[in-house]
N, CA, C and O atoms as a GROMACS GRO file, in nm:
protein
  464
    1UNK      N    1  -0.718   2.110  -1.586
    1UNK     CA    2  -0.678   1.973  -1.611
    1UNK      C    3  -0.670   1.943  -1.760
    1UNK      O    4  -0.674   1.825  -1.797
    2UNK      N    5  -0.660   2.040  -1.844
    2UNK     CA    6  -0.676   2.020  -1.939
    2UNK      C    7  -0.555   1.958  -2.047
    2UNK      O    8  -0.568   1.926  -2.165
    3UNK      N    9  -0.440   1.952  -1.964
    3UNK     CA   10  -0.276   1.898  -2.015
    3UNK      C   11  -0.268   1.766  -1.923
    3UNK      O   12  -0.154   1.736  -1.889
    4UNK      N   13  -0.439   1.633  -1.848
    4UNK     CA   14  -0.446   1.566  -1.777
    4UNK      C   15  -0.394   1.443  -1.905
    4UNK      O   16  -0.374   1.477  -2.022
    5UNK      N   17  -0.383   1.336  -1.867
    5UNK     CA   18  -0.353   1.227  -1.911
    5UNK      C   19  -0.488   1.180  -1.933
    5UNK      O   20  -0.569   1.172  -1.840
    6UNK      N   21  -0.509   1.156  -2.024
    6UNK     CA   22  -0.669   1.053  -2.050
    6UNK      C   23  -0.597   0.914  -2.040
    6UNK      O   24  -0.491   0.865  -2.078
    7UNK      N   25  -0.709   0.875  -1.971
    7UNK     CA   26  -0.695   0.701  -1.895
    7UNK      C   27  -0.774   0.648  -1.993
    7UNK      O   28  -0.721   0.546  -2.036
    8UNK      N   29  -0.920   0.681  -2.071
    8UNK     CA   30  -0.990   0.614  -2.118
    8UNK      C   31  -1.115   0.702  -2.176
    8UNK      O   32  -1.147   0.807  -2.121
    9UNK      N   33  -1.161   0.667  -2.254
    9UNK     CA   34  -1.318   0.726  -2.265
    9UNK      C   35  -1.460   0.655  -2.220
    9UNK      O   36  -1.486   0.536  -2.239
   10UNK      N   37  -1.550   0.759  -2.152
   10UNK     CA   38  -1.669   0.725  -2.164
   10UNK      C   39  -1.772   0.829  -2.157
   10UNK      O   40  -1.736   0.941  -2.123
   11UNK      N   41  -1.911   0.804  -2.188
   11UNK     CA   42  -2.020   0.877  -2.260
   11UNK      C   43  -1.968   1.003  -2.324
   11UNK      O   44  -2.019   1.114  -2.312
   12UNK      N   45  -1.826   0.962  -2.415
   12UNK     CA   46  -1.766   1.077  -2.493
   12UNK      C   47  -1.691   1.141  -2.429
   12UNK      O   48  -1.587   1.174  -2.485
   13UNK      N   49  -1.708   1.170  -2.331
   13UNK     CA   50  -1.584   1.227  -2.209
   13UNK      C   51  -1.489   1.159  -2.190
   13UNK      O   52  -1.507   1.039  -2.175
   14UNK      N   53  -1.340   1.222  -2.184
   14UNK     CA   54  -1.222   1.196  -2.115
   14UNK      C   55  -1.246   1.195  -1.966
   14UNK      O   56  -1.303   1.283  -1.902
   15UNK      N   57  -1.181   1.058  -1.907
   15UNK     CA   58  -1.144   1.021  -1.804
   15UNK      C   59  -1.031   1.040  -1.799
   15UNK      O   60  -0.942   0.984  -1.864
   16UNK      N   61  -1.021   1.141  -1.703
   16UNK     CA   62  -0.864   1.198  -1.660
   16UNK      C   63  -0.799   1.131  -1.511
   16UNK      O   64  -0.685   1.084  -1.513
   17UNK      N   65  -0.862   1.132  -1.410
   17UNK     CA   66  -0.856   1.055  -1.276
   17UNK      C   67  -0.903   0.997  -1.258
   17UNK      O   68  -1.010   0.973  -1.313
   18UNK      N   69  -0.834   0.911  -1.129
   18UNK     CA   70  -0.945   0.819  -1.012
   18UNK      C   71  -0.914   0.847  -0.899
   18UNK      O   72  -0.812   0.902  -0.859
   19UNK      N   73  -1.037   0.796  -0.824
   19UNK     CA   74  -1.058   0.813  -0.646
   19UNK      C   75  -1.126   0.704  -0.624
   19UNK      O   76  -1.230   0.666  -0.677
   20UNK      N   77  -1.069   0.659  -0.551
   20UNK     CA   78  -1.113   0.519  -0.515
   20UNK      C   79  -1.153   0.511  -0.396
   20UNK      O   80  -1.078   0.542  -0.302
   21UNK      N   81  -1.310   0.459  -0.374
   21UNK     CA   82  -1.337   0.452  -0.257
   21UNK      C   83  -1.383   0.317  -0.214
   21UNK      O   84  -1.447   0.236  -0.280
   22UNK      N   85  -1.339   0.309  -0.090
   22UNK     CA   86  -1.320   0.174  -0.028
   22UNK      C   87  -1.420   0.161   0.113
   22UNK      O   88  -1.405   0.234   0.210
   23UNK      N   89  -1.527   0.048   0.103
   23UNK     CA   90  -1.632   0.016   0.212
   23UNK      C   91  -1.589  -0.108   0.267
   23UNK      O   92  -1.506  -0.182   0.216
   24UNK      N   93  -1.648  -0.128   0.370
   24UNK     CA   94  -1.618  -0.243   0.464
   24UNK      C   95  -1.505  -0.229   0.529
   24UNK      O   96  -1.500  -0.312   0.620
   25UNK      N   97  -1.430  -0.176   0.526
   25UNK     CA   98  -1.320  -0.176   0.557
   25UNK      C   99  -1.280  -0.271   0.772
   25UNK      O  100  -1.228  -0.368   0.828
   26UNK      N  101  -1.365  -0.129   0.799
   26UNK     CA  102  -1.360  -0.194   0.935
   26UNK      C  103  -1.400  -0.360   0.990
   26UNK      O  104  -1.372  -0.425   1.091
   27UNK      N  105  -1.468  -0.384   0.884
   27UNK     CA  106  -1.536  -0.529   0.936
   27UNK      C  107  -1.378  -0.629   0.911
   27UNK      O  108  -1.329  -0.712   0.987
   28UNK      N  109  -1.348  -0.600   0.832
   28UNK     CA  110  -1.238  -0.688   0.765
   28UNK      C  111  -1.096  -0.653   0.889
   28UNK      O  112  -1.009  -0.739   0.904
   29UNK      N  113  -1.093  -0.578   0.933
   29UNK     CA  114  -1.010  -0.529   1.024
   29UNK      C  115  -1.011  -0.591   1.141
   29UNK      O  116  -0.916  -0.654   1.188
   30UNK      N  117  -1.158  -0.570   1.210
   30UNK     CA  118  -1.208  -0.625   1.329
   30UNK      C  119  -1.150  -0.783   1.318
   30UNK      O  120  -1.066  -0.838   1.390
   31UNK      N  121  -1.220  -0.836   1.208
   31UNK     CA  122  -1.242  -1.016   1.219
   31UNK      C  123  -1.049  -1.032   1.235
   31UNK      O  124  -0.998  -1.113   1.313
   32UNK      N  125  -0.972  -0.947   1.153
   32UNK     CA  126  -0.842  -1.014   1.189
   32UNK      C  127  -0.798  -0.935   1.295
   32UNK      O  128  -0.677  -0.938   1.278
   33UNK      N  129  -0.820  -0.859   1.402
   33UNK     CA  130  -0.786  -0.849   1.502
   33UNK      C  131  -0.832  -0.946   1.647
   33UNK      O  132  -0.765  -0.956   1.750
   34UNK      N  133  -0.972  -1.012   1.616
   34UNK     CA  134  -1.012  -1.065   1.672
   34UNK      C  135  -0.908  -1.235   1.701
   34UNK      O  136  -0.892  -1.309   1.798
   35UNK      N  137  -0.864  -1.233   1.577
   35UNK     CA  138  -0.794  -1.379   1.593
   35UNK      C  139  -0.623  -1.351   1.608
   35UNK      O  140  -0.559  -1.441   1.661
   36UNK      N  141  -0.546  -1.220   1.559
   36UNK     CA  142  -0.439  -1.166   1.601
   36UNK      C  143  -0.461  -1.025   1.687
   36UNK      O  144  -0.434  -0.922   1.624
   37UNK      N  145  -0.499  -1.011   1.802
   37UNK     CA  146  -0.481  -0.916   1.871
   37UNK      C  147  -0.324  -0.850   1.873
   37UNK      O  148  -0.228  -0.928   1.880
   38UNK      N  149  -0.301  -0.690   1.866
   38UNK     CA  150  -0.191  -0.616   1.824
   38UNK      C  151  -0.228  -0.562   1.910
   38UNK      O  152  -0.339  -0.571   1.961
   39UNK      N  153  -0.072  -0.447   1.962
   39UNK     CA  154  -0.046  -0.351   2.084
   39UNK      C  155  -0.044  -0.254   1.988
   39UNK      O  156   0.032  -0.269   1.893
   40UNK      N  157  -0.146  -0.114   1.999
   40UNK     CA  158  -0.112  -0.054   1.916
   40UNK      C  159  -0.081   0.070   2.000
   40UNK      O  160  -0.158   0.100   2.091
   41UNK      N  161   0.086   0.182   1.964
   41UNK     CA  162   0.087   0.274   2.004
   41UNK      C  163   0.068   0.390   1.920
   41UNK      O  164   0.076   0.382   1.798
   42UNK      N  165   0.039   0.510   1.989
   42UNK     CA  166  -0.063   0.608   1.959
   42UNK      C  167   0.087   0.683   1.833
   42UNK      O  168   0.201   0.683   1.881
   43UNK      N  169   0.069   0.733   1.695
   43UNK     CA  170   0.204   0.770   1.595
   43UNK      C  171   0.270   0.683   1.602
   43UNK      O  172   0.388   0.716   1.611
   44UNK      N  173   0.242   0.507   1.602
   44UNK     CA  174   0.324   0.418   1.492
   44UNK      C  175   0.263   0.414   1.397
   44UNK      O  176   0.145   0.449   1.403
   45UNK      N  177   0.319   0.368   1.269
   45UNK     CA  178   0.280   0.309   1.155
   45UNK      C  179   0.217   0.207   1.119
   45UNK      O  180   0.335   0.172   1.111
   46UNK      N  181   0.178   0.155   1.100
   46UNK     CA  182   0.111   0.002   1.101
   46UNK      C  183   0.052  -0.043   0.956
   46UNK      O  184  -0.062   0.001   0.940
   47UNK      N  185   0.095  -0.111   0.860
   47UNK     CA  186   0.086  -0.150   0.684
   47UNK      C  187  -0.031  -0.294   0.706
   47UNK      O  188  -0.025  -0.402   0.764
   48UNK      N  189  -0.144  -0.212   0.615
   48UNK     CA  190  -0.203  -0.289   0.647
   48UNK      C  191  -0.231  -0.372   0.493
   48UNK      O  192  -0.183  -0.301   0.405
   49UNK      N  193  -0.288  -0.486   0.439
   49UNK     CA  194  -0.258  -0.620   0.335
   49UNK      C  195  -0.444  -0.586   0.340
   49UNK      O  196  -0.509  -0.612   0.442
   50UNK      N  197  -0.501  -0.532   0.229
   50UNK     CA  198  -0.672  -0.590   0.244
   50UNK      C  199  -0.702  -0.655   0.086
   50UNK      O  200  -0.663  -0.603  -0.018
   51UNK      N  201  -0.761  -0.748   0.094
   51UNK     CA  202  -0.860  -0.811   0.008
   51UNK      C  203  -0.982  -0.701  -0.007
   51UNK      O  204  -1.040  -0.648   0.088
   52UNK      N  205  -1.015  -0.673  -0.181
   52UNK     CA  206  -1.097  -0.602  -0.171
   52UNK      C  207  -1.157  -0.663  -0.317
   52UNK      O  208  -1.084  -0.733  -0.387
   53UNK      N  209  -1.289  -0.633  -0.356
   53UNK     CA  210  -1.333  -0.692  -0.459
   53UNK      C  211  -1.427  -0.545  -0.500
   53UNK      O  212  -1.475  -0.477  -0.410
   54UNK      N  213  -1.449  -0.498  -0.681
   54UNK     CA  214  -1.456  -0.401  -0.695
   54UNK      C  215  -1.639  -0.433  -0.718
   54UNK      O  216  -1.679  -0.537  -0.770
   55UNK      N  217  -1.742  -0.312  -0.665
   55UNK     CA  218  -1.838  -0.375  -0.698
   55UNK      C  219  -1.918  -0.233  -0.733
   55UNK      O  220  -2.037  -0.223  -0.705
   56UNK      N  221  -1.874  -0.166  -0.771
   56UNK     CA  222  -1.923  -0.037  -0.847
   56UNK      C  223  -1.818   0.052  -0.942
   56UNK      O  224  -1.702   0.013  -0.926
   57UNK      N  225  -1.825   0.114  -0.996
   57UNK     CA  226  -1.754   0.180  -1.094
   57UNK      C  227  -1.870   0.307  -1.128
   57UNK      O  228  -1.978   0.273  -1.178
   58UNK      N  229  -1.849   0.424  -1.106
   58UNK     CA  230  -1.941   0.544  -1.148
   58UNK      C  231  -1.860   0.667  -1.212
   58UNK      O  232  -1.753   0.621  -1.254
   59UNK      N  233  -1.866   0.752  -1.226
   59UNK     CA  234  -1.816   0.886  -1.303
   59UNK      C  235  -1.848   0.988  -1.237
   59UNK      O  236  -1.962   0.997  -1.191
   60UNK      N  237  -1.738   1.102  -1.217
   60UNK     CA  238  -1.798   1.268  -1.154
   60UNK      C  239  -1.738   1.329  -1.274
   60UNK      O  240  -1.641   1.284  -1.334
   61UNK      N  241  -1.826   1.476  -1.314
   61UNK     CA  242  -1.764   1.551  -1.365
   61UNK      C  243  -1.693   1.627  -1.248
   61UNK      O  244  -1.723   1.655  -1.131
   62UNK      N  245  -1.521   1.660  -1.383
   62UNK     CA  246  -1.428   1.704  -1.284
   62UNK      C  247  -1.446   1.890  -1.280
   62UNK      O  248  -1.416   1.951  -1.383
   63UNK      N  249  -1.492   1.963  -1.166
   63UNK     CA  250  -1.530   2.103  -1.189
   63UNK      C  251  -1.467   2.193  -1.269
   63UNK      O  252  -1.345   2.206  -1.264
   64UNK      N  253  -1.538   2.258  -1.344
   64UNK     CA  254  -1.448   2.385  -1.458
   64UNK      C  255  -1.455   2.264  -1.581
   64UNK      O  256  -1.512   2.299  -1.685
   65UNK      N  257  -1.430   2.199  -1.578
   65UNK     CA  258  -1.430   2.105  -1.726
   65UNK      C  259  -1.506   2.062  -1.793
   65UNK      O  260  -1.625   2.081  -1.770
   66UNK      N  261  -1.464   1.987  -1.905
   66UNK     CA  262  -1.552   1.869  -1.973
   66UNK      C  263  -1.513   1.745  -1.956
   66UNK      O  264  -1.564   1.660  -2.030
   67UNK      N  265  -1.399   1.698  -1.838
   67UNK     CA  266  -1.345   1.606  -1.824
   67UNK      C  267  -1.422   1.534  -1.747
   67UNK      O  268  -1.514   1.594  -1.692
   68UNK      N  269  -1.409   1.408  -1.726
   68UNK     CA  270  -1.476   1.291  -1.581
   68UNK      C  271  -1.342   1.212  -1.480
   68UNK      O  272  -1.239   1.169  -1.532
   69UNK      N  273  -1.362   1.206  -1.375
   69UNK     CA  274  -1.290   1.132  -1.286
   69UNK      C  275  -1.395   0.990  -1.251
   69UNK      O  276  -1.503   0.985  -1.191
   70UNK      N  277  -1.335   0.914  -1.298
   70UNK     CA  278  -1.352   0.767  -1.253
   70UNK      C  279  -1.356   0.688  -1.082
   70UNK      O  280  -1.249   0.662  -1.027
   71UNK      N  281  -1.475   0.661  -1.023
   71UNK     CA  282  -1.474   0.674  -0.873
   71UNK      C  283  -1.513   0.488  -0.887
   71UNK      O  284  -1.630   0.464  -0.918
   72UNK      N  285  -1.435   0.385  -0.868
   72UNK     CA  286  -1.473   0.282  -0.828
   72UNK      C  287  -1.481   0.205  -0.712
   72UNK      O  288  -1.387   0.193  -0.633
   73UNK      N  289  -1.573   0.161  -0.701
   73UNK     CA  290  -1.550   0.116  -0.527
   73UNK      C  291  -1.525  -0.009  -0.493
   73UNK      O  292  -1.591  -0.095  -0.552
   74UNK      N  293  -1.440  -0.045  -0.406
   74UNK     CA  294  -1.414  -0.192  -0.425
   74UNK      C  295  -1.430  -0.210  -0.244
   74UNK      O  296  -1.376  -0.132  -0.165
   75UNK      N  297  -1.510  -0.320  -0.205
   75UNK     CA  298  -1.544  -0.380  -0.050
   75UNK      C  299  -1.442  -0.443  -0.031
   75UNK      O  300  -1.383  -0.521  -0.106
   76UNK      N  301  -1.416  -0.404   0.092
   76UNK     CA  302  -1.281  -0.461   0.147
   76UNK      C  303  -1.327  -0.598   0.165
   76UNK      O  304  -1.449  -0.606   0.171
   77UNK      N  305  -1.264  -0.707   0.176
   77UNK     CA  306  -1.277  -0.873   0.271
   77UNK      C  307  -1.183  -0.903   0.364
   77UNK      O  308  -1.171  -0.834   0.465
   78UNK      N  309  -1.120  -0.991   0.344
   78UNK     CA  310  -0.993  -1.007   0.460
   78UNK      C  311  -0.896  -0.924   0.405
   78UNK      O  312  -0.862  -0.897   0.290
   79UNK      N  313  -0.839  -0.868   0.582
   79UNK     CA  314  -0.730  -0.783   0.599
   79UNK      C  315  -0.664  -0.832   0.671
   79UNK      O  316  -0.714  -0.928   0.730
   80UNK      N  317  -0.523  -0.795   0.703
   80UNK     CA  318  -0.424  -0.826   0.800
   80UNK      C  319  -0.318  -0.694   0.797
   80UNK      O  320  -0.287  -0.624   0.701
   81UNK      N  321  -0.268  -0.682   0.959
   81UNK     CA  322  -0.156  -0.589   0.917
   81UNK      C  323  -0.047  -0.665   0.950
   81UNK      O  324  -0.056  -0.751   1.037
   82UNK      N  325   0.106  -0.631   0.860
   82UNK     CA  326   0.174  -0.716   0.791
   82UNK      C  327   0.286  -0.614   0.842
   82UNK      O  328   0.259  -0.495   0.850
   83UNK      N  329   0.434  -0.670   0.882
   83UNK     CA  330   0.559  -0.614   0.866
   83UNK      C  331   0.568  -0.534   0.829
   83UNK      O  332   0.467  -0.504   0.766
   84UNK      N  333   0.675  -0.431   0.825
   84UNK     CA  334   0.676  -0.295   0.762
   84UNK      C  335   0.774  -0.394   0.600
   84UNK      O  336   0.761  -0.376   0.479
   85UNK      N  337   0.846  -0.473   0.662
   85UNK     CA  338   0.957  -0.515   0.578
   85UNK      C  339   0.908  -0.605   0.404
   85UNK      O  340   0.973  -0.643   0.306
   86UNK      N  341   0.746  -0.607   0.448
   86UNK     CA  342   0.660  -0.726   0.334
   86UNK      C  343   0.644  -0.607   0.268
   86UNK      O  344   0.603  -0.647   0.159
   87UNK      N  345   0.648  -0.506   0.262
   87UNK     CA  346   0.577  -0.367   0.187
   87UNK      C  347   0.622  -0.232   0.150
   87UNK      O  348   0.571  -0.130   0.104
   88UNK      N  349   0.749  -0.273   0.192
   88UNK     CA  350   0.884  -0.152   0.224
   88UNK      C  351   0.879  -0.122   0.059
   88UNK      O  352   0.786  -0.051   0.020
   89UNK      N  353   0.952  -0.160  -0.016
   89UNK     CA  354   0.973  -0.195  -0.141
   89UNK      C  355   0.867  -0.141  -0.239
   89UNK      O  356   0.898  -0.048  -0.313
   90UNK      N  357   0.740  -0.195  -0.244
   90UNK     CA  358   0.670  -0.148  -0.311
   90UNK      C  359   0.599  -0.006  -0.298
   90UNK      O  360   0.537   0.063  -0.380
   91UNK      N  361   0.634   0.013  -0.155
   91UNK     CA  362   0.564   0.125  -0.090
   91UNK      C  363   0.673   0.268  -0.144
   91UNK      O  364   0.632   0.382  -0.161
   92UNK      N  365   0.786   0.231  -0.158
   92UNK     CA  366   0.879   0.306  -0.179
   92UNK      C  367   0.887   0.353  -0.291
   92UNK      O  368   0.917   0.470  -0.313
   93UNK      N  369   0.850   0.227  -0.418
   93UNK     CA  370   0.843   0.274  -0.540
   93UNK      C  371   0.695   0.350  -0.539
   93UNK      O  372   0.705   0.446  -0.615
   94UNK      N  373   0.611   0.348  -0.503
   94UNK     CA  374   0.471   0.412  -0.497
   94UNK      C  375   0.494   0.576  -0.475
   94UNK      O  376   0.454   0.667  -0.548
   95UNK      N  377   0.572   0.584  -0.352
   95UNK     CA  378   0.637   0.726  -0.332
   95UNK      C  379   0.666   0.776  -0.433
   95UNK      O  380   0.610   0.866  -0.495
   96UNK      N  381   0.756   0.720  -0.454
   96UNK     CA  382   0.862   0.748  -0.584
   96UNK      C  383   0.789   0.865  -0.714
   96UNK      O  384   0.799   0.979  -0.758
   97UNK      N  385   0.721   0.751  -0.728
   97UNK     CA  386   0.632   0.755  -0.860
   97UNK      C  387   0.506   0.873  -0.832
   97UNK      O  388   0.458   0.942  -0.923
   98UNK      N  389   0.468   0.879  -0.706
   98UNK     CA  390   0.382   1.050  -0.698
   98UNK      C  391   0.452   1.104  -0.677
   98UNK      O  392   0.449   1.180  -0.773
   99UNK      N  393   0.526   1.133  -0.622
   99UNK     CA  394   0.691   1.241  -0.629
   99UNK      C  395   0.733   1.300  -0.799
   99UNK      O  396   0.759   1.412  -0.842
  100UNK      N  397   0.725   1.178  -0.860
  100UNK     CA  398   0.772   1.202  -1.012
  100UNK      C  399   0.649   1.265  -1.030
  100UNK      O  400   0.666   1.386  -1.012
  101UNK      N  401   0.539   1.240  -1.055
  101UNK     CA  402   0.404   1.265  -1.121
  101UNK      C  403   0.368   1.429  -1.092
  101UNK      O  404   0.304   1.515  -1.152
  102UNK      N  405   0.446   1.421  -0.963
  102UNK     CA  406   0.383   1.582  -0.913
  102UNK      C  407   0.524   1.683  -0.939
  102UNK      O  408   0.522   1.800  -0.900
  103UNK      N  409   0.624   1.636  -0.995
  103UNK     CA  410   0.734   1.693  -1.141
  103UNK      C  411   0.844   1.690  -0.973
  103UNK      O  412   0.869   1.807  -0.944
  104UNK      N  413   0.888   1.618  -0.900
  104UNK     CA  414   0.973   1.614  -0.827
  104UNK      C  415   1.059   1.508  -0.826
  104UNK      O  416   1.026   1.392  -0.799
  105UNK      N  417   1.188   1.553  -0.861
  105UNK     CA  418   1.276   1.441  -0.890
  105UNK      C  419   1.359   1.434  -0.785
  105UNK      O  420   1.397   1.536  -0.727
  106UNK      N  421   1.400   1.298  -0.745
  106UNK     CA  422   1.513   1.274  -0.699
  106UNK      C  423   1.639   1.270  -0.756
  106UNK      O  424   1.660   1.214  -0.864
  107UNK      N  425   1.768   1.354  -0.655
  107UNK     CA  426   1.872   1.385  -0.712
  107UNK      C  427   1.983   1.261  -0.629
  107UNK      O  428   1.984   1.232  -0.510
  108UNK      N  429   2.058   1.213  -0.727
  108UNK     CA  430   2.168   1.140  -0.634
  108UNK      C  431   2.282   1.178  -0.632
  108UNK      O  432   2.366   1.154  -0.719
  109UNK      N  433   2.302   1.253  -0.515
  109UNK     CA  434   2.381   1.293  -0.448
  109UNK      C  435   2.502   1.219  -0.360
  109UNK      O  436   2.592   1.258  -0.284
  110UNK      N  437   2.468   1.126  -0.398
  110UNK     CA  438   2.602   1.032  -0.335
  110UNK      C  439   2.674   0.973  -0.536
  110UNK      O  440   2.705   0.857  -0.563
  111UNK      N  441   2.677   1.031  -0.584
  111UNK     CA  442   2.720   0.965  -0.718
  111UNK      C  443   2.697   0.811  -0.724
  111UNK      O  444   2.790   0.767  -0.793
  112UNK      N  445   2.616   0.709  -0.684
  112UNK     CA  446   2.588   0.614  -0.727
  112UNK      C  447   2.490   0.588  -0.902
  112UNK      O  448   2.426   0.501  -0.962
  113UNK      N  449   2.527   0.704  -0.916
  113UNK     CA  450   2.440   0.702  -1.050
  113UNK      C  451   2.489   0.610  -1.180
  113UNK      O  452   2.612   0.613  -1.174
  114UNK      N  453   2.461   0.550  -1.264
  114UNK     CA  454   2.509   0.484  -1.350
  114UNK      C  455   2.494   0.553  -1.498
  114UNK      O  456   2.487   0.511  -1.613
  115UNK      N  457   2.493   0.683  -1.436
  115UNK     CA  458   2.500   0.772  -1.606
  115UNK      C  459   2.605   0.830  -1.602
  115UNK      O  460   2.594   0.946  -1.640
  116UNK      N  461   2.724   0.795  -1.567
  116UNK     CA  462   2.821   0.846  -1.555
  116UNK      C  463   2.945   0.821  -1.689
  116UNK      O  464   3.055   0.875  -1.681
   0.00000   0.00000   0.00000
């Protein structure tokens, strides 16, 4: 990881990543299923909207290195699952953008390109 992007420093170490881990989750799930009950079938998709508030922030060293990965945890609160159509968009550019990150580009192949 040593060609990683530093995000930031701390106790002198480069912070190269994060992993974010997320608690409560289910409670926040339950309470809005309880008041919108959903049909759920077994390989659909389902986008889910959570409220989360961050209430730890800690450090791992990342193995083989001198680097740190950044692990913050944020408790879920209210959730809802939401249209595919409220999240399409952002979800797409999200793709996008680990696609790029992991050196994979999209080619346009229909010439809609504007570098023409």
């Amino acid at each position: 990881m040593s060609d990683a992007k530093i995000i930031k420093q701390y106790g002198g170490a480069d912070v190269v990543s994060q992993q974010i881990k997320v608690t409560n989750t289910g409670d926040g799930l339950s309470n809005a299923m309880e008041v919108d009950p959903q049909d759920f079938q077994i390989g659909e998709k389902r986008y889910v909207v959570m409220e989360t508030v961050v209430t730890k922030i800690g450090y791992e060293e990342i193995k083989d290195s001198d680097q740190l990965r950044e692990v913050p945890t944020l408790k879920a609160g209210t959730a809802t699952i939401v249209d595919s159509a409220l999240v399409a968009d952002v979800l797409a550019k999200q793709r996008k953008a680990i696609d790029e990150a992991k050196g994979l580009l999209e080619l346009d192949l229909d010439g809609d390109s504007d570098d023409e």
